[in-house]
N, C-alpha and C positions, 0 to 999 in steps of 0.2 A: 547541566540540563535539567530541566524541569520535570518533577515525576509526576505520572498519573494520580488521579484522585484517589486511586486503592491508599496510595499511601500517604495521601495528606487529612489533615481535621478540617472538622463541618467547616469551620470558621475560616480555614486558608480558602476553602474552594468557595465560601461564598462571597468574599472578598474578593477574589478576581471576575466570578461573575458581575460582581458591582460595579468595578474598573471598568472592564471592556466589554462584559455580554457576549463574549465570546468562548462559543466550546470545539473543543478539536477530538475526529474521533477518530482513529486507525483501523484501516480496515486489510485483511489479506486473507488469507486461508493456510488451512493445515493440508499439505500435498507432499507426495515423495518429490526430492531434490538431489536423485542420484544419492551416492556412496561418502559424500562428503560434505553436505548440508544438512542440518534440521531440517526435518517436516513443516516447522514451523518459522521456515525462511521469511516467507511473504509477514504474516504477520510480525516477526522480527523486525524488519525492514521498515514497516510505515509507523512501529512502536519507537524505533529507534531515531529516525527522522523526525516523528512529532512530537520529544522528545527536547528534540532542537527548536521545531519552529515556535510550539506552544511558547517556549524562553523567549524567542523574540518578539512576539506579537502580542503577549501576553495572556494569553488565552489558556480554559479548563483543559487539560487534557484527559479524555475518559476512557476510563478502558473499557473493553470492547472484546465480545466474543472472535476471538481467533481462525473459527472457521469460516468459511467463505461455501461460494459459487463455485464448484467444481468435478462436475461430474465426471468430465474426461480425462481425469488420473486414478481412476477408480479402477483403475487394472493394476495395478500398484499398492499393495498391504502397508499403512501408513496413512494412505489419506483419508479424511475425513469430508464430505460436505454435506450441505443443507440444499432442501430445495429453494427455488426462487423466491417461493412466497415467507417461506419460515424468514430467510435473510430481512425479506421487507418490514416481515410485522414485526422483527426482533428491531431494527434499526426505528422503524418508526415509534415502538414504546420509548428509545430512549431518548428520540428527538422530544416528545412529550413530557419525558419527567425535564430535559434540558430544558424545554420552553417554561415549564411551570416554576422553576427556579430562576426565571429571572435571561437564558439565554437568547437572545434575538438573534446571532447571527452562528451558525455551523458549520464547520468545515468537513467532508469528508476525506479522509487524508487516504488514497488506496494506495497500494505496491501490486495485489492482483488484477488481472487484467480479465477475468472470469466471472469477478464482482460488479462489473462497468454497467451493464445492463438491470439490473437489479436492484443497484444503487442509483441509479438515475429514475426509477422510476420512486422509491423510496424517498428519491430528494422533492420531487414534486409533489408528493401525496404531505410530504411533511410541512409544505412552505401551505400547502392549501389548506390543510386540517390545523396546523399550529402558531399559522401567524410568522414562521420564523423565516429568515435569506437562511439558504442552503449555496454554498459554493463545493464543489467539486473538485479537488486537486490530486490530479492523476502523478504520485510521485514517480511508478516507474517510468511512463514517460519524461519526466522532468529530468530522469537519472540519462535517460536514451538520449536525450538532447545535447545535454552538458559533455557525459562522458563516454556514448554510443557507439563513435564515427569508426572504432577501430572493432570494434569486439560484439555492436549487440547488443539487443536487448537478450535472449538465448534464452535456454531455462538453466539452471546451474551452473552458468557460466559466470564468467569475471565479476559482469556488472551485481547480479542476485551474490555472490561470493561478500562484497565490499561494503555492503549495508551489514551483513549478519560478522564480518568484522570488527567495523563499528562497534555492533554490540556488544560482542563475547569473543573474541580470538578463539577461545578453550573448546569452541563447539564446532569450530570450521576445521576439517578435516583431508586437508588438499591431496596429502599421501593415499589417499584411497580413489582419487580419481582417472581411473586408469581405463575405464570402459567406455568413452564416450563413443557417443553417434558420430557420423561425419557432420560436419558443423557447416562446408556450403549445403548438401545437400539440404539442412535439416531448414536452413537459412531459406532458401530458397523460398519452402514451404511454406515458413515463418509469414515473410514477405507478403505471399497468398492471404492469407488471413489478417493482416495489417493494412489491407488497402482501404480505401476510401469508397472505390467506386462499387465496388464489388470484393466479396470476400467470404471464405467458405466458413462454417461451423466446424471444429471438431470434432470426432468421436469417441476416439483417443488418442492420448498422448502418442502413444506406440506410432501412430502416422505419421509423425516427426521424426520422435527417433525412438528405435525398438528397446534402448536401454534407458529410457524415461527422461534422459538431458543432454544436452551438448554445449559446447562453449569451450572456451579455455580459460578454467576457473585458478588455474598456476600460473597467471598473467598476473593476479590479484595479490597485496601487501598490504600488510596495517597500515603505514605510509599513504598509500594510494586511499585505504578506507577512510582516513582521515581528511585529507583532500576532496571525496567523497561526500560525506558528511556535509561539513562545510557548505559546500557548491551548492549542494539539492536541498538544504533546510532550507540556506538564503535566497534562492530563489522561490520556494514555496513561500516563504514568508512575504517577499515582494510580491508575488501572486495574491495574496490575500488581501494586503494592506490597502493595494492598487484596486481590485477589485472592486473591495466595500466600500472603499473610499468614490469613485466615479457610480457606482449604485446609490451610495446615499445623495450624490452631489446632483445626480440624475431624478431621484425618487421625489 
């Protein structure tokens, strides 16, 4: 897998900007994940996934502030977030040094779903102020699509378990999850706030479930994370390819 710029020289990262103009930036937040996840799941997740795609597409991978959009886990010691605006002008500096180096096309690679708002409007302030395509690739959704149909998107459940796998085995901590919410109920809720036509805001996490996650994160196997892996790079990456590819052919 391809490592972030933190740890490559001036000259690898400005060689592949040459190649393909292409930067990839991870985006998630630091949030409580129950009893047996990092705080730092979400970011885990689209660090580890872009990680894979940047390898396949060839593209900068940069790293990228950790925290996110997320006010409603703020009842929970652990989380961390930023307001709306700090997330934009932090993303949009870096869209600017990326342009100025040569980047024309960005991907924002999310796992939070609290970021979606924020980032969207950051991606439009970016393509107008710097000249650059901004594509948007929603991985947790890409994870819900592929590997969803039984378990969920949830919050600490299977699917958030199998990325941060991926990553680390050493930090995923299954024995300790013994307190979940009820997972239709919490589901139900979920659902509310995932629709299309209409959909509430929430306030707190705690409205979902009063022990901050639910799911069944003991469904979850290195096996399956690998599996995992795999499935949701390679489709981000065909998202990407496909994308710039019919924009430029379009442009």
């Amino acid at each position: 897998m391809r490592p972030s710029l933190l740890k490559m020289t001036q000259p690898e990262a400005e060689a592949i900007l040459k190649r393909s103009g292409l930067a990839i930036i991870p985006m998630g937040s630091v949030e409580q994940h129950g009893p047996h996840l990092p705080c730092g799941t979400d970011y885990l997740a689209s660090l580890v996934i872009g990680q894979r795609v940047a390898e396949e597409v060839d593209g900068l991978l940069v790293p990228f502030c950790p925290v996110g959009v997320t006010p409603f886990h703020m009842s929970f010691a652990g989380t961390l977030t930023l307001q709306p605006q700090t997330f934009i002008a932090v993303v949009e500096d870096i869209c600017a040094s990326l342009a100025q180096h040569g980047a024309g096309k960005i991907v924002f690679l999310n796992w939070h779903e609290g970021n979606t708002s924020s980032m969207n409007l950051a991606a439009v302030s970016a393509q107008q102020r710097f000249g650059v395509r901004v594509l948007v690739v929603q991985a947790c959704y890409i994870a819900l699509e592929l590997f969803g149909k039984e378990c969920g998107l949830t919050h600490g459940g299977e699917l958030e378990v199998l990325p941060v796998l991926a990553y680390d085995p050493s930090i995923v901590h299954l024995e300790r999850a013994i307190n979940s919410s009820s997972s239709e109920r919490a589901k139900k809720i979920d659902g509310l706030r995932r629709g299309r036509a209409a959909y509430p805001f929430l306030k707190d996490i705690r409205e979902l479930a009063p022990t901050g996650w639910y799911g069944e994160p003991e469904k979850a196997s290195v096996e399956k994370a690998k599996a995992f892996l795999e499935g949701v790079a390679k489709a981000a990456a065909d998202y990407i390819r496909t994308t710039f590819k019919e924009l430029e052919e379009n442009g």
